[in-house]
N, C-alpha and C positions, 0 to 999 in steps of 0.2 A: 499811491498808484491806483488808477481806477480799475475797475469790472474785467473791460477789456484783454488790458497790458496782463493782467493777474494772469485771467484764462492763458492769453499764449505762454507765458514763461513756467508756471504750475506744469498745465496739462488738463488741468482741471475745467470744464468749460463751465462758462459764465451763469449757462443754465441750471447745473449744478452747485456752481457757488453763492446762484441765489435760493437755492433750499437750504445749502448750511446756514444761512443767514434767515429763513423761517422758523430753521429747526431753533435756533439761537445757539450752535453749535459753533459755528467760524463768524460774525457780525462785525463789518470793517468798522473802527472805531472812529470817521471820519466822514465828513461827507464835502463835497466841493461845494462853492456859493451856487452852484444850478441846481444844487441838492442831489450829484453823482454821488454812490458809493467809493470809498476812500481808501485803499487799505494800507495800513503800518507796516514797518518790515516783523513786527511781532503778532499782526494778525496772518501774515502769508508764512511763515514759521508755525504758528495755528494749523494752518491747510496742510504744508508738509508733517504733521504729526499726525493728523483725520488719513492723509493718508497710507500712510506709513500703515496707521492701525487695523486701517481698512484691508488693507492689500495679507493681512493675518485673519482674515475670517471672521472680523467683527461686524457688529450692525452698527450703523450708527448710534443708537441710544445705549451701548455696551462703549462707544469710540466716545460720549460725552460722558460716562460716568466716568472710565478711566481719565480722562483730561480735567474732570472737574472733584470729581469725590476727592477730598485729601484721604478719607481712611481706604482710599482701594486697595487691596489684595490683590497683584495680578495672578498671580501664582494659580491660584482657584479655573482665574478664567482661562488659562491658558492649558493648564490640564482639562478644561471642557472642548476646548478646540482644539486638542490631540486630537481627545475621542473621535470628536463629531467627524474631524477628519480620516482617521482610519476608517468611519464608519462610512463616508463616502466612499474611500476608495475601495472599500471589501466589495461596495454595492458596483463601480463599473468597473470592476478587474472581475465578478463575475459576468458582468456586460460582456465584458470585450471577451472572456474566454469562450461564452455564449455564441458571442459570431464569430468566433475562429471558427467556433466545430462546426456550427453551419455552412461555414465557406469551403470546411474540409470536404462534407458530404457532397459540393459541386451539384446542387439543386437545378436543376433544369427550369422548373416552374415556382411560381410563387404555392401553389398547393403543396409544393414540394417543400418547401420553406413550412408551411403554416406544420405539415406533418410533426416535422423535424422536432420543432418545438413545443408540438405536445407531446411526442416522445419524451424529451427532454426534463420538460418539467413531468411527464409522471416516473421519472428515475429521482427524480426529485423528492415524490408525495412520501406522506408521513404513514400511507396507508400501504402494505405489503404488497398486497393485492395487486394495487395500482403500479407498484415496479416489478411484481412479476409479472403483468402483461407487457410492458414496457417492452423488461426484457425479451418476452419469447415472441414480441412481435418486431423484432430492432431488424430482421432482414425482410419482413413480409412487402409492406407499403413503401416504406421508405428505411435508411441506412441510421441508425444512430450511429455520429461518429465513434469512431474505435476509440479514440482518448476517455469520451463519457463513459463509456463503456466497462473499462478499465478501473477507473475512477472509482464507478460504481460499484463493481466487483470486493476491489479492495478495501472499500467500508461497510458493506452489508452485512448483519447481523444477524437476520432473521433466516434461520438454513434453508427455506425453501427458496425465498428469492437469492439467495446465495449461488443456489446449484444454477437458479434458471441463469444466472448473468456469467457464471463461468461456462454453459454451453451459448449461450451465445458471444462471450468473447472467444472461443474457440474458432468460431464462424468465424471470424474475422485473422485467424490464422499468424502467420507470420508479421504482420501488420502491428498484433498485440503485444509482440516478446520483448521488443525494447520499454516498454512503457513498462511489463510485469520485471519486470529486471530491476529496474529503479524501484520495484515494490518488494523485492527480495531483499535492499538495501535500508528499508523505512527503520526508523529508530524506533517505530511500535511492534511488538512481537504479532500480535494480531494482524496486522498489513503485511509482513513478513511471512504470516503460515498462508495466506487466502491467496497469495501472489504463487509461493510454490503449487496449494492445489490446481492456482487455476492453468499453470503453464504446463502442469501435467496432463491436462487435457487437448491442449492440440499437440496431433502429430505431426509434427516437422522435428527437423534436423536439429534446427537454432534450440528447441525447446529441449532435446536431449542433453545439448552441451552445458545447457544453463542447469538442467536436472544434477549433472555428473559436477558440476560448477556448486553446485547447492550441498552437496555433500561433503565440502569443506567450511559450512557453513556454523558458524559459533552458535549457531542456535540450535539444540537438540529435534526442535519440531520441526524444522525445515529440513535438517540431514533425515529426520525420520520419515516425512512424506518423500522425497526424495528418490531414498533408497527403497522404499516400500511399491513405487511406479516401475524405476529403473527392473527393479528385480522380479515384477510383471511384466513387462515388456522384454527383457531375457528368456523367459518364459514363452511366451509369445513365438520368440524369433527360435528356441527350442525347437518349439510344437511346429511350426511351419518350415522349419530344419532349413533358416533361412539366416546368412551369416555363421555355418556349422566350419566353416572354412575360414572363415578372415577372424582378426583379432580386436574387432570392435568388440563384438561378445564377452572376451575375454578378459580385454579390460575394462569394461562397464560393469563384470562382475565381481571380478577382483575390488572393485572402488567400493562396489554394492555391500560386501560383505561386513567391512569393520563398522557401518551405521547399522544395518541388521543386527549383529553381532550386539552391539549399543543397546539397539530400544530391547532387546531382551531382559540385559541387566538392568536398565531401568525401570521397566514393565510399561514401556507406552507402548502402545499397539503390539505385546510381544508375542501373541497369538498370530497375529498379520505377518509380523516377521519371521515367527518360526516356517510357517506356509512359504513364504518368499524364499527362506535359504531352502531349504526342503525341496519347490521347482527349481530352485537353481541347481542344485545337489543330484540332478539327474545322468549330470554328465559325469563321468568317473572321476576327470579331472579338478572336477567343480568339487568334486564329492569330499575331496580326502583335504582340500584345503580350507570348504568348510565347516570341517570335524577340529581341522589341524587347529583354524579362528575360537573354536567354541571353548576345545580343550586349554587352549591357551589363554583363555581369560578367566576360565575357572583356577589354572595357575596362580595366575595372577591378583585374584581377590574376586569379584569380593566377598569380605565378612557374611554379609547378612543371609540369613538362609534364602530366604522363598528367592535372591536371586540367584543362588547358584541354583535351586533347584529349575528353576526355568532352563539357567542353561544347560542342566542335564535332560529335561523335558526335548528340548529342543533339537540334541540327537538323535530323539527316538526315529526320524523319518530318512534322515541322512545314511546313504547306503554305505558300504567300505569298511575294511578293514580296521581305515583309523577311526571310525566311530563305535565299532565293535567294541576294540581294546579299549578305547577309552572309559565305554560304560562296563567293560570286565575288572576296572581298576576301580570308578566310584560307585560297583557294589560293593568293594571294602570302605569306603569311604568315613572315616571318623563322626562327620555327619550320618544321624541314624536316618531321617527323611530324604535325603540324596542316595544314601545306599541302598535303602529302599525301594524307591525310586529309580535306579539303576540296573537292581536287578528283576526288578516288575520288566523294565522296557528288554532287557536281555532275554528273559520268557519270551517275550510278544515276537521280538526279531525272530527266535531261534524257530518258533508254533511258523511264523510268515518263510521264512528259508532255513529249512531243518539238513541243507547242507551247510 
């Protein structure tokens, strides 16, 4: 079969089939009395194997050794061309995410464009410095999209550009809570606490549901930032006697309480906490239910000293009757540092309200 006939039925054109035949790669084994090239139906079986091989990521002089080395290994080379291939598509899946976000920000001008993507890459840079101006510049000149944003947030290490990229994902508002949401759900604990700080920062509505939402959350660091916002923001709405009426209040403290209640026993943040039930505990109501929370889990264990003594610590601020009798009962307390401790804070109340 000559040149020609090859090219149409292959695919392969002619042009090309006469470098396989430079390279000495595919060489028709025939030639016509004009001295046409020839090919055998075992040299175009040749060509479909070149391309076959081809068409897997090989070079040509990788596509003659496999065809001609008897000791080839493919195995070797095929695990190189995993690689090489994941490592192309790592390189345009961040292309293409690259111009998504730019496409998101809806750039008006090409300066707007060029901005964008220096933004970009210095949320990028290796240098702190360089993404916390990033960050605190994302609404000045031009918009980093909120997805980078985000992104950002939930990997930064470094607590300074940490704080700057959760006020500026806050700038960006309800926009950010679905994308922090799905970072509430990361299977790394670290992306799961930076998501809860950073939705605590914007005020909107979405981000309280997600907060009171977070409080069922199997991870202690996220119930504990959580409950620790929620139970300022009760506060808040206290002191501005705002919601004294409706039962949002009520139930967001009521939730509030049994992660409070928690990080004490454990002692993460139980200082933060004790302050958090303590405003909460302003209201009578508030008061005697979370005396009633404290006393009941000193009930219920546990063991170890220094955490019951927290949660008797933790009374001391709580007003009411049932925080009274409680600490009138763990001055007799079996534990000598809890009774101790009990009746220290029953002095201090009685010196603070001597009716």
């Amino acid at each position: 079969m000559l040149i020609g006939d090859v090219a149409r039925r292959s695919g392969v054109s002619a042009r090309m089939l006469r470098h396989y035949d430079s390279l000495g790669l595919v060489r028709p084994t025939g030639r016509t009395g004009s001295g046409y090239r020839e090919y055998s139906g075992e040299d175009i079986r040749r060509i479909f194997h070149v391309e076959s091989l081809r068409s897997l990521g090989l070079s040509l002089r990788e596509v003659a050794r496999a065809l001609d080395d008897p000791g080839f290994r493919p195995s070797e080379l095929v695990d190189d061309l995993v690689r090489q291939t994941q490592e192309r598509i790592a390189v345009e899946t961040a292309l293409l995410t690259r111009l998504r976000r730019i496409g998101a920000a809806e750039p008006a001008e090409w300066e707007d464009v060029l901005q964008i993507v220096a933004l970009l890459h210095a949320l990028g840079s290796e240098n702190p410095a360089s993404r916390q101006r990033a960050a605190l510049s994302s609404g000045e000149e031009a918009a980093v999209p909120v997805e980078a944003l985000v992104e950002a947030a939930l990997h930064e290490e470094d607590p300074s550009v940490a704080g700057a990229l959760r006020w500026a994902v806050a700038q960006s508002g309800e926009a950010a809570l679905e994308l922090l949401a799905e970072g509430l759900a990361s299977p790394v604990a670290e992306v799961r606490e930076r998501a809860v700080r950073s939705i605590a920062e914007i005020p909107h509505e979405r981000a309280v549901a997600l907060l009171e939402g977070a409080l069922r959350s199997p991870d202690s660091m996220v119930r504990g930032h959580a409950a620790l916002t929620l139970g300022a923001q009760a506060e808040q709405a206290e002191q501005a006697e705002q919601a004294a009426e409706g039962e949002h209040e009520e139930r967001g403290a009521a939730d509030v309480v049994p992660a409070l209640v928690e990080m004490i026993v454990e002692g993460r943040n139980d200082v933060d906490a004790a302050d958090a039930l303590s405003a909460l505990a302003r209201r009578p109501a508030s008061a005697d239910r979370i005396a009633t929370a404290l006393v009941g889990r000193l009930a219920d264990g546990p063991d170890d000293l220094p955490a019951r003594r927290r949660l008797t610590q933790a009374l001391a601020d709580i007003p009411g009757v049932t925080a009274a009798r409680a600490l009138a009962e763990l001055a007799h307390d079996e534990d000598r540092a809890v009774a101790l401790t009990a009746a220290y804070l029953l002095t201090l109340r009685e010196a603070r309200d001597p009716d």
